[in-house]
C-alpha positions in Angstrom: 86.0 62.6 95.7 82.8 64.6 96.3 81.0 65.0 92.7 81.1 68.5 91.1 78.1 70.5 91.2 76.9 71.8 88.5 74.2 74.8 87.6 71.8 75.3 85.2 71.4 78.8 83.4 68.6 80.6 81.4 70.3 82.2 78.6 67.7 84.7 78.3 67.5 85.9 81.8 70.6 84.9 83.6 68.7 83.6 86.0 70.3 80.2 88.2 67.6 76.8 88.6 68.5 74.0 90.5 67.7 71.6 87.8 66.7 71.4 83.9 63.4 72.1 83.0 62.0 72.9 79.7 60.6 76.6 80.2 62.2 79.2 82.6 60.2 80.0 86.1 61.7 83.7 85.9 61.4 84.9 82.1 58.4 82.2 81.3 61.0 81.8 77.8 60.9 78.2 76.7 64.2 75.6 76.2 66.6 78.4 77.2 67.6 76.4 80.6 71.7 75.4 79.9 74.0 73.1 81.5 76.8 75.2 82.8 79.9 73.5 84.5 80.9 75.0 87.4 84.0 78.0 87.9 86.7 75.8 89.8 87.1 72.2 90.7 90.2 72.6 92.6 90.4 71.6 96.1 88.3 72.4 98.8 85.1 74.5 97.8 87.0 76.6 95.3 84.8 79.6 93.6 81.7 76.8 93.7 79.0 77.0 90.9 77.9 80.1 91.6 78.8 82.3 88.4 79.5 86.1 88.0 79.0 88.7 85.8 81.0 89.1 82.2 83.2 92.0 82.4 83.7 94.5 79.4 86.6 94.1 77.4 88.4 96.4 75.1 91.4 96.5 72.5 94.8 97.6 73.3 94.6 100.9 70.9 92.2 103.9 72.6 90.7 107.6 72.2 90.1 108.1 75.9 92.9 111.1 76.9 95.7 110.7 79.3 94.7 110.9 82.9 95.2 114.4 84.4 97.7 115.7 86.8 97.3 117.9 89.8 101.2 119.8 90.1 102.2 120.5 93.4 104.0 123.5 92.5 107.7 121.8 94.2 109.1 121.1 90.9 111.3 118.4 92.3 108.2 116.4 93.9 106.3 116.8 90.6 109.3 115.6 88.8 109.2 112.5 90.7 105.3 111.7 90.4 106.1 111.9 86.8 104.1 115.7 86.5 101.9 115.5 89.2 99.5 113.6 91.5 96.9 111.3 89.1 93.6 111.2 90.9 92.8 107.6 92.6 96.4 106.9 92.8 98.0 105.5 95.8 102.0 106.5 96.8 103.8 104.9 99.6 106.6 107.0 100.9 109.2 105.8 103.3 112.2 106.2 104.5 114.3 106.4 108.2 113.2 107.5 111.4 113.8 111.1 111.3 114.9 111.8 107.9 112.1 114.5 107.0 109.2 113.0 105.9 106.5 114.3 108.0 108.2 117.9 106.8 108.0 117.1 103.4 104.5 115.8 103.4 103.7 118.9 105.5 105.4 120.9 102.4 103.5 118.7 99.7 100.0 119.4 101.4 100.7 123.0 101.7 101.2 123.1 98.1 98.9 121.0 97.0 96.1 123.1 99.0 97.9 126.5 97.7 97.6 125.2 94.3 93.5 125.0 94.9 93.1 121.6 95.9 91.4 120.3 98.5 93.8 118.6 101.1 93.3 116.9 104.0 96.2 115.3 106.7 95.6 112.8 109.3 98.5 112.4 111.2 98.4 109.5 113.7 101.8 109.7 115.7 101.5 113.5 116.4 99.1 115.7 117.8 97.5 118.3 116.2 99.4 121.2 118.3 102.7 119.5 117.2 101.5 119.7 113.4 100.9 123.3 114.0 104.1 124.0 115.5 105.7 123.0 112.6 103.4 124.6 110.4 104.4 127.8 111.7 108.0 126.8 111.6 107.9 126.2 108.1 105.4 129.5 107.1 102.7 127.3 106.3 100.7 128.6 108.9 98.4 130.2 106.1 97.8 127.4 103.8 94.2 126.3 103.8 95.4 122.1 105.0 92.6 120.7 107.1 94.3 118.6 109.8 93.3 115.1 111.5 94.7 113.1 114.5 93.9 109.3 114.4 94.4 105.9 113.9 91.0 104.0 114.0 91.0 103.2 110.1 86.8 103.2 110.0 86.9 106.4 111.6 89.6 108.3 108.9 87.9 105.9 106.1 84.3 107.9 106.7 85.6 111.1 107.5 87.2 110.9 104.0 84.4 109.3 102.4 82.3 112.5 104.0 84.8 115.2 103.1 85.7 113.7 99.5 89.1 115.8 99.2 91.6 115.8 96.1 94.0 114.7 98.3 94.6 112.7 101.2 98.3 112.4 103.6 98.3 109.2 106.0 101.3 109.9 108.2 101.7 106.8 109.1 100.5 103.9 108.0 102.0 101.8 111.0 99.9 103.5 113.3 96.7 102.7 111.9 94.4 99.9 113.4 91.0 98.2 112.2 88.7 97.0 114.0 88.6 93.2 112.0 92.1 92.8 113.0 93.4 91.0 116.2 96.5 92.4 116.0 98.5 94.7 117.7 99.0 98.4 115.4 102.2 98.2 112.8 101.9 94.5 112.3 102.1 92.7 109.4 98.2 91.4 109.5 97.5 95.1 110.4 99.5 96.9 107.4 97.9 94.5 105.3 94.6 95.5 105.9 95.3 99.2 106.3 96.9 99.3 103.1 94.5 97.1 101.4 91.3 99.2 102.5 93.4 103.3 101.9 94.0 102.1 97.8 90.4 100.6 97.4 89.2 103.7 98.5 91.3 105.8 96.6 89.9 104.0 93.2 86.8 103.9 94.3 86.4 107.7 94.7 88.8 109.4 92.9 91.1 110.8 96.1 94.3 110.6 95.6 96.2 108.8 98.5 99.4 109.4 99.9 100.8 107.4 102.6 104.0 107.4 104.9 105.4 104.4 105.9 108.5 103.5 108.0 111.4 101.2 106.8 113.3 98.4 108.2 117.5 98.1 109.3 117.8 96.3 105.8 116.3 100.2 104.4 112.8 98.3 103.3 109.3 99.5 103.9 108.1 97.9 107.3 105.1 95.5 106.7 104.7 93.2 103.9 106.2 93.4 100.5 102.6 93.0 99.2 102.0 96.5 100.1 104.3 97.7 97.2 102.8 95.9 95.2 99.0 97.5 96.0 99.9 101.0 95.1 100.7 102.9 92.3 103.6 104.6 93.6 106.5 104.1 95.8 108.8 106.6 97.0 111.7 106.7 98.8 112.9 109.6 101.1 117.1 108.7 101.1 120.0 110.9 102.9 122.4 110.6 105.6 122.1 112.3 108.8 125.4 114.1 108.7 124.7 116.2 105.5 121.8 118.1 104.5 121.0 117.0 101.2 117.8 114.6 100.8 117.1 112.7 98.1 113.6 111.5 97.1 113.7 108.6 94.4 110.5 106.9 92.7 111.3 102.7 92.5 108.0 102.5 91.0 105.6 104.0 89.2 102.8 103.3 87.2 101.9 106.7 86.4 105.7 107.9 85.2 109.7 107.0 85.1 110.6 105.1 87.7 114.0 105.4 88.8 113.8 109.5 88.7 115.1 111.4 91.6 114.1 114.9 93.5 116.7 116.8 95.6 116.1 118.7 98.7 117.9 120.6 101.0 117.2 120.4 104.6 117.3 124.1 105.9 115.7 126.0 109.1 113.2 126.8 107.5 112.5 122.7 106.4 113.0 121.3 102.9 114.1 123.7 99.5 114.7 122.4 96.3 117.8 121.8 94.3 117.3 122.3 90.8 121.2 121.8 90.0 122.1 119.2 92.3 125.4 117.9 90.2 126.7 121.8 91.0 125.8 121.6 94.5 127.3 117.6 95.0 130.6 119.4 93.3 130.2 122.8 95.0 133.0 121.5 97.9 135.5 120.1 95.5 138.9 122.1 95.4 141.9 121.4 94.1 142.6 117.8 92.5 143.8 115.4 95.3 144.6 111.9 95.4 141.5 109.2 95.5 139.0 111.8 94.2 137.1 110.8 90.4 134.2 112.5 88.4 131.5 110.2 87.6 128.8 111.0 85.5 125.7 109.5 86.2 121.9 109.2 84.8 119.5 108.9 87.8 116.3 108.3 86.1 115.6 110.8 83.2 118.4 113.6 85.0 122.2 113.5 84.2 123.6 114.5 87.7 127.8 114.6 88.1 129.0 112.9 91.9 132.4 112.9 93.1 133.6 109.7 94.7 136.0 109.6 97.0 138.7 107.0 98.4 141.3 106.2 100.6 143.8 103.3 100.7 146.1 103.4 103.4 148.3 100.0 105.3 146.1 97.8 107.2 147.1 96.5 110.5 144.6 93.8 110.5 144.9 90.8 109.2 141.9 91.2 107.1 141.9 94.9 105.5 139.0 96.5 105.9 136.4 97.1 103.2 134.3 100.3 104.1 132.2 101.4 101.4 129.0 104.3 102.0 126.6 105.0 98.8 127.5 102.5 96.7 127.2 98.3 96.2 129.9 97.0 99.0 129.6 94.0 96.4 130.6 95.7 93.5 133.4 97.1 95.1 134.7 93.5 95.6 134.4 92.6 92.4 136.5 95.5 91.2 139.2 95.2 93.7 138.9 91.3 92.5 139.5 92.7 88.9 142.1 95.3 89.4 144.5 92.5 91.6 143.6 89.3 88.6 143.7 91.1 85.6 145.7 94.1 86.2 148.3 93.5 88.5 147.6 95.9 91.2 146.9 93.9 94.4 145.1 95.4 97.2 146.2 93.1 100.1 147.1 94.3 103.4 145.5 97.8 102.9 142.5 99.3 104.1 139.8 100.5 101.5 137.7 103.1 102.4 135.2 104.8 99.3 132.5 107.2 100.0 129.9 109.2 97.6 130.3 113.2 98.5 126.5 114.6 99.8 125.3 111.9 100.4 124.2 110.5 97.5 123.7 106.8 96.6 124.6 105.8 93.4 123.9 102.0 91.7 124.2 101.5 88.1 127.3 99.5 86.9 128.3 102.6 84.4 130.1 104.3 87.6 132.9 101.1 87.6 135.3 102.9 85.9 135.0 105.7 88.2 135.3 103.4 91.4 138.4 101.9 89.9 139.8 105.3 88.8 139.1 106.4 92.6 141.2 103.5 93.8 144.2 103.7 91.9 144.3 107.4 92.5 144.3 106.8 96.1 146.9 103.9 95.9 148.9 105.7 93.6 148.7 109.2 95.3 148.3 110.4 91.5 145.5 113.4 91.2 143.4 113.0 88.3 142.9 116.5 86.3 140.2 118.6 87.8 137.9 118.6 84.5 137.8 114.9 84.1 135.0 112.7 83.9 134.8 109.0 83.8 131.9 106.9 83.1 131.8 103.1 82.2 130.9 99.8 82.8 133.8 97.1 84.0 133.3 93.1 83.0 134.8 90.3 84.7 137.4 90.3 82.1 138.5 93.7 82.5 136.9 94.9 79.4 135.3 98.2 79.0 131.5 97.9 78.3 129.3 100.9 77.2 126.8 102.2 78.7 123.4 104.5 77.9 122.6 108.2 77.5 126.2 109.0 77.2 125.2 112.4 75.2 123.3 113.5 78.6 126.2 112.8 80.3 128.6 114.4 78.4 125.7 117.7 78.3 125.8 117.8 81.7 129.5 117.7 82.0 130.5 120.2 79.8 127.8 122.6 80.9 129.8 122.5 84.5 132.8 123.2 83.1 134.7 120.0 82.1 136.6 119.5 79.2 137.9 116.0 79.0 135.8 112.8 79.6 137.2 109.3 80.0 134.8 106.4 78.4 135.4 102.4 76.8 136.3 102.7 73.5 133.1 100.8 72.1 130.8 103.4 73.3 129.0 105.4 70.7 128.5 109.1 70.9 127.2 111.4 68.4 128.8 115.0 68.3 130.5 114.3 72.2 129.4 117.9 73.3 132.4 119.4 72.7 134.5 117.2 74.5 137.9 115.9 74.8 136.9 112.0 74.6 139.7 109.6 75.8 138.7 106.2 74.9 139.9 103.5 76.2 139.6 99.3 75.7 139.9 98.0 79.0 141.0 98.4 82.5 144.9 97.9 81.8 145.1 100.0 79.0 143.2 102.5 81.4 145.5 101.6 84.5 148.4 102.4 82.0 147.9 105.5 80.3 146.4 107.2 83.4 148.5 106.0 86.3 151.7 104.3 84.4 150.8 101.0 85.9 149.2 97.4 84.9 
């Protein structure tokens, strides 16, 4: 094993000898030479002796003010930045081929330059005639965005360096190539380094950074995870292609909530906001029919009401299929697996097919008792009453568990016009809105009192 090295210090100076001697060659100051072991003796050459400099530290409690935010002015993009873009911050926004999100960062800049900031695109998959097209489309023609085509990562890293703007758009980061890199654009060495070079620049000058990025069949961003973890900010851009409703959602966020949605529209004339989006989601629902249920869900800091919707009909397979769109296939299972062990009701030999209206995806447990409500309307052919709501989480052993921010819930609810809500009977509410609450222990007292079976 190769002996460590070690380095020998002047504690007046800072400067590095060699060897001990009694007075220091650079300061002339006398028996201030220090023996100083070295930073890593791990193996290979680790850090080596070679020191660096002490960084300042500071105490948890601070006078220095929040940092500001630059609003957009499309209240449902601000609302999922958390207020607003923080200079030096880097977003990541992704989502499927074709969803919108060259229109919506075409929006954003728009605003953002409107709003008196100085914007700057550089779009490397379309030309800039393209980008105008759409401009025009979209009656942005007049909004003072300074476009860029190109994907040499030196070349938009000095342009931005030279035009220092508030705010940057990389559409997309797959397209981008540096010239340290032998490897082909979009790959995962490539991605890397792109990413790695767009955020140091954005701390190192102030520019906020926003950057598009495309997503795998699994619904992840292309490239490696590592790039999440970089930036500040990742968004995603969700919807299905068959209805017009887009739904932006923050899954992190240093800088705000994460977890907080934005809804959009998808028109002619490109992307509008929604600022109700549970009365558009319930805008189609009619009269009560059999395998349709309420629930009432938080989705980040907003109560928003979905309508979820199932059918159960004789299979003719001899394994039943299991279609489930915007919500956990697994959690599905484990309700069916619930409702059959400790209820009674089997689902065996029939077909189960549940879908979210609009569009929406929804994923927190508390819409169990929703799911299961769907289900046994559907297999029942029993309609539950048009101005229920349901909301509840389901355990293993059919117990009702509660859930959070059942007062925004309730708000919501009753401010679109329903009267009754359906909850577990251990969830604590304070005033309940003005609601008729129906409490209830556990899926077969549930299954009993609403359906007459269990």
């Amino acid at each position: 094993m190769a002996k460590p090295v070690t380095s020998f210090t002047c504690t007046a100076c800072g400067a590095s000898h060699r060897k001990w001697a009694g007075r220091c060659e650079a300061c002339g100051e006398w028996n201030s030479i220090v023996e100083e072991a070295p930073l890593s003796q791990g193996p290979g050459r680790g850090l080596g002796a070679q020191r660096g400099r002490t960084i300042p530290l500071s105490g948890l409690s601070s006078t220095e003010p929040p940092p500001p935010r630059t609003p957009s002015g499309i209240a449902e993009l601000d609302r999922v930045l958390g207020g607003g873009l923080v200079p030096g911050s880097a977003i990541l926004v992704g989502g499927d081929p074709g969803i919108g999100k060259s229109t919506l960062m075409l929006q954003a800049a728009a605003a953002f330059a409107r709003a008196g900031s100085n914007t700057v695109y550089v779009s490397g998959e379309e030309a800039g005639a393209q980008l105008r097209m759409r401009a025009q489309r979209l009656g942005l023609a007049d909004a003072p965005v300074r476009l860029g085509t190109e994907t040499a990562l030196r070349d938009i890293l000095t342009t931005l360096d030279a035009e220092r703007p508030d705010v940057a758009v990389i559409d997309s980061i797959q397209t981008l190539w540096s010239d340290t890199v032998e490897a082909a654009p979009g790959s995962v060495g490539q991605v890397r380094a792109a990413a790695h070079e767009l955020v140091t620049f954005a701390k190192r000058s102030g520019v906020a950074v926003v950057i598009v990025g495309h997503v795998t069949k699994d619904g992840q961003i292309a490239g490696p995870r590592v790039v999440e973890h970089m930036v500040d900010t990742v968004l995603y851009f969700e919807g299905e292609r068959g209805h017009q409703f887009r739904i932006l959602r923050a899954v992190k966020n240093r800088f705000g909530p994460s977890g907080e949605i934005g809804v959009f529209e998808m028109t002619g004339g490109g992307l509008s906001e929604v600022a109700n989006p549970s009365a558009l989601f319930l805008s189609e629902r009619g009269e009560p029919v059999a395998g349709s249920a309420v629930f009432a869900g938080i989705e980040g800091t907003r109560p928003v009401l979905t309508e979820i919707q199932a059918l159960v009909a004789p299979s003719t397979l001899a394994a039943p299929r299991r279609t489930v769109v915007g919500l956990d296939s697994g959690r599905v299972s484990t309700i069916l697996a619930v409702l059959e062990a400790r209820c009674g009701i089997p689902f065996a030999g029939l077909d189960v097919f549940l879908n979210v209206a609009g569009g929406m995806r929804v994923a927190e447990p508390a819409a169990d008792l929703a799911i299961a409500a769907a289900l046994l309307s559907a297999r029942e052919d029993h309609a539950l009453p048009a101005d229920t709501v349901l909301f509840g989480e389901i355990s293993l052993s059919g117990a009702l568990r509660p859930v959070g921010q059942a007062e925004n819930r309730l708000k919501e609810a009753r401010k679109l016009g329903f009267s009754r809500a359906i909850l577990p009977e251990v969830q604590k509410v304070e005033g309940g809105g003005g609601m008729d609450l129906s409490r209830t222990a556990d899926l077969t007292s549930f299954t009993g009192e609403t359906f007459g079976a269990g």
